[in-house]
N, C-alpha and C positions, 0 to 999 in steps of 0.2 A: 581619486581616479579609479575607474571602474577595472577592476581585475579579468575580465571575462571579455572574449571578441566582439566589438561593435558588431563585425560581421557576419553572427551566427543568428540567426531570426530563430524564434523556439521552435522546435519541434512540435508537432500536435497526436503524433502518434506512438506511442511507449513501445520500445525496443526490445532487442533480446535480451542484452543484460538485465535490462528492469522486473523482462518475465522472470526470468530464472531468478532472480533476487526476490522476487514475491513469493516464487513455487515454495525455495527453497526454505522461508521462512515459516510459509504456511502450510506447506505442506498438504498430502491428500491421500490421507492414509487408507487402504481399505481394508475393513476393522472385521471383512467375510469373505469366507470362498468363492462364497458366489458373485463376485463383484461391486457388493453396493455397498455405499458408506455411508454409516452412518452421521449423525447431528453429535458432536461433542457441544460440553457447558464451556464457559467463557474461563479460561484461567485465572481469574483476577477476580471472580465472581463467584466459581462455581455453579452457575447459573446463565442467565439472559445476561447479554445475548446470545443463545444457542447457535451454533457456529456451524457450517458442513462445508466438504469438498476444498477448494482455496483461497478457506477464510470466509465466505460465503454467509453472510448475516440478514435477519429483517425477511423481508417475500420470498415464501418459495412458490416460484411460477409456474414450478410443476407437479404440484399437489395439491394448488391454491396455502390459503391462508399465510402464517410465517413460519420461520426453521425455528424447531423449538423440539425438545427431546421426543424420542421417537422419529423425527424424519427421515429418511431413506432416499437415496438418490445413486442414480450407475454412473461409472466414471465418463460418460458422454454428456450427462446433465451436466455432471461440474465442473469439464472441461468448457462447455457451451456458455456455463455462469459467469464463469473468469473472462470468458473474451468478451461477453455483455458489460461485467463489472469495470474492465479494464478501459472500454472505449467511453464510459462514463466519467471515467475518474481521468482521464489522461485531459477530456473534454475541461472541467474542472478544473484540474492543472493550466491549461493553457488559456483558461477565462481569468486565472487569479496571478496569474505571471504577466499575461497582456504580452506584449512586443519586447522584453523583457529580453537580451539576448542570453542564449539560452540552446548549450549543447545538448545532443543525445544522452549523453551520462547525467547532467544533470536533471536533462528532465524525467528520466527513469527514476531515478533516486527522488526525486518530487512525488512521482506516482506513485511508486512504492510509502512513502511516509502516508501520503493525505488515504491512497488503500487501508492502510493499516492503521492511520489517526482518524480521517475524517477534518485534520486540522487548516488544509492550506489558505484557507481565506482569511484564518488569524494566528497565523504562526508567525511571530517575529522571522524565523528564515525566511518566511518568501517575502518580507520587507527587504532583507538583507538583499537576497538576489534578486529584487526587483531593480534594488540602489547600487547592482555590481560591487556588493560587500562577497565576492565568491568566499573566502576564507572565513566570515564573520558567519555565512549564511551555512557554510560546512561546521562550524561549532557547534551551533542551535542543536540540529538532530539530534545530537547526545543528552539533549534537556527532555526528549520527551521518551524517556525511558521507564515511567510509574503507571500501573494501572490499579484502580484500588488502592489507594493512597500510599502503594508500596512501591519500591524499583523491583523491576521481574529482570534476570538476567536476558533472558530471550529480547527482549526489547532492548536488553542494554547491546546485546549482539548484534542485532537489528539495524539498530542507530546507527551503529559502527558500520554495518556495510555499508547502511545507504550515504553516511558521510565519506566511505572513502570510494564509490561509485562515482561519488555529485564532484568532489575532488579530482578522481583520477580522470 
């Protein structure tokens, strides 16, 4: 029996918690005085993917080419990114979940993973909460906690909120 309300239709737009759950993860540090921030390397990598702003990977749209050491960006570009990136991914989310019912918490806590994974189209959790396994599907997140074939605690942190987001 499905754990979660027949009555709740998914949401298709990521919330506030989910933002704040993304900032707070990715954070958007500015590394000058003068407001800009720079491209950090990938912690699991040391390298590509070259990262900027929150979390911000692959095309930079405002300097052509992609983020990669050296890029530069003011804190309105990377504010602009996130809301770009975020109406993509939430889009995603609600193509891989379908009619799937499906709270505000947990579809922030969705958004925030496939943000941060890339995974939701094969992640055993959105089986789970496709099939109202809401507990089964709250477990999962804690699996994807390795990048570079190691556990990074930050992901392991990570996990944990978004499982107790998609939870709560």
């Amino acid at each position: 029996m499905p754990d979660t309300p027949a009555s709740n239709p998914a949401p298709r737009r990521i919330g506030a918690a989910g933002i704040a759950l993304i900032k707070r993860f990715e954070g958007c540090a500015q590394l000058h005085t003068d407001g800009m921030v720079d491209a950090y390397p990938d912690p699991a990598t040391g390298g590509a993917p070259w990262t900027i702003g929150w979390g911000a990977t692959g095309r930079d749209r405002f300097n052509g080419g992609r983020i990669r050491q050296g890029t530069r960006w003011t804190q309105e570009q990377c504010d602009a990114r996130l809301e770009e990136d975020l109406a993509r991914f939430a889009d995603e989310v609600a193509a891989a979940i379908g009619a799937a019912p499906t709270t505000q918490n947990q579809f922030d806590a969705l958004v925030s993973f496939h943000y941060n994974t890339g995974a939701i189209a094969r992640a055993t959790l959105t089986r789970k909460h496709i099939a109202g396994d809401t507990r089964g599907a709250g477990r999962e997140f804690g699996r994807w906690n390795r990048a570079g074939g190691r556990i990074l605690k930050g992901l392991t942190r990570r996990r944990m909120a978004e499982a107790d987001l998609y939870l709560g």
